[in-house]
PLY file of the C-alpha trace (Angstrom):
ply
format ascii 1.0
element vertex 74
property float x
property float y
property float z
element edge 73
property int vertex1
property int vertex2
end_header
-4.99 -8.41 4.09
-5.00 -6.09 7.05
-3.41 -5.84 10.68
0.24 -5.96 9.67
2.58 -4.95 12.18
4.47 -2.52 11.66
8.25 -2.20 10.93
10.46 0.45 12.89
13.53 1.05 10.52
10.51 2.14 7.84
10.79 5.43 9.31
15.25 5.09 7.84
13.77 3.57 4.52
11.24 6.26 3.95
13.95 8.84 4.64
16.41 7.13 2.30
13.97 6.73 -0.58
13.22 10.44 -0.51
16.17 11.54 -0.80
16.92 9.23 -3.99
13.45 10.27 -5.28
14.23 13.69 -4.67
17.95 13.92 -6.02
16.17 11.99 -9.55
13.64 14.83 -9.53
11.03 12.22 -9.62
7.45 12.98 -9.35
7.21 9.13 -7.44
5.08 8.90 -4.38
6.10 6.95 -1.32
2.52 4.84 0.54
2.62 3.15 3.42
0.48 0.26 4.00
0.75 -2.13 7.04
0.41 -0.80 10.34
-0.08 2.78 10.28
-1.50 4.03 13.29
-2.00 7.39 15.55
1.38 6.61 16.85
3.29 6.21 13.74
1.64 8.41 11.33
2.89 11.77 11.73
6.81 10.48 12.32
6.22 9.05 8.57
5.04 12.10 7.10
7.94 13.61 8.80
10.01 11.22 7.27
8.91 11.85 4.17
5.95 9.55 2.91
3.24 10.89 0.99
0.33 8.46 1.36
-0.62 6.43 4.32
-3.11 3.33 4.00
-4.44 2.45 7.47
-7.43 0.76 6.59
-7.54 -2.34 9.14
-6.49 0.12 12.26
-9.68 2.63 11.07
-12.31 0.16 10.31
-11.81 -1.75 13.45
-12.24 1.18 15.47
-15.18 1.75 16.88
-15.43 5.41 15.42
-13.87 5.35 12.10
-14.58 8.86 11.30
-13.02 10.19 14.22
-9.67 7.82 13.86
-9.62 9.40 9.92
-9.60 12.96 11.57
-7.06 12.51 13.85
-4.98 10.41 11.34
-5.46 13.46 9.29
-4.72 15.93 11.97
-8.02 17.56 12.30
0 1
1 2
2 3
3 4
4 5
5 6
6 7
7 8
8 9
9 10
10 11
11 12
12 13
13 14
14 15
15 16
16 17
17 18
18 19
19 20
20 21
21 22
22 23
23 24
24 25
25 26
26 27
27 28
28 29
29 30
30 31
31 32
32 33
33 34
34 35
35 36
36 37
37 38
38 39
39 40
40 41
41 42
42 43
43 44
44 45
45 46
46 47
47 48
48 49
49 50
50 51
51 52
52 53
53 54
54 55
55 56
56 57
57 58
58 59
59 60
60 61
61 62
62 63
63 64
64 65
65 66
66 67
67 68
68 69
69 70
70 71
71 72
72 73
């Protein structure tokens, strides 16, 4: 199910769940999937995410490969 909007306190959540993850010592990974975009990417790294799933927002681009790059930072 694609095109979900995305939710701004995320960015608080992500932060929050790090910190727990990283004060277990947990090897746990944090994904994001529902609205990641060029806008929003980066700031959830930051934050502390490890995977991003932006699937709807690169296949309905009309150059996927180049969206993937830039979502990658390349």
């Amino acid at each position: 199910m694609g095109d979900k909007s995305f939710i701004e306190n995320t960015y608080q959540k992500v932060k929050d769940l790090k910190e727990i993850i990283r004060s277990k010592r947990s090897k746990a990974r944090i994904e994001i999937d529902g609205g990641v975009n060029l806008d929003n990417a980066k700031p959830l790294l930051q934050a502390g995410a490890d995977i991003l799933v932006a699937g709807n927002f690169v296949f309905s681009s009309k150059d996927p490969k180049n969206i993937i790059a830039q979502l990658k930072g390349n």
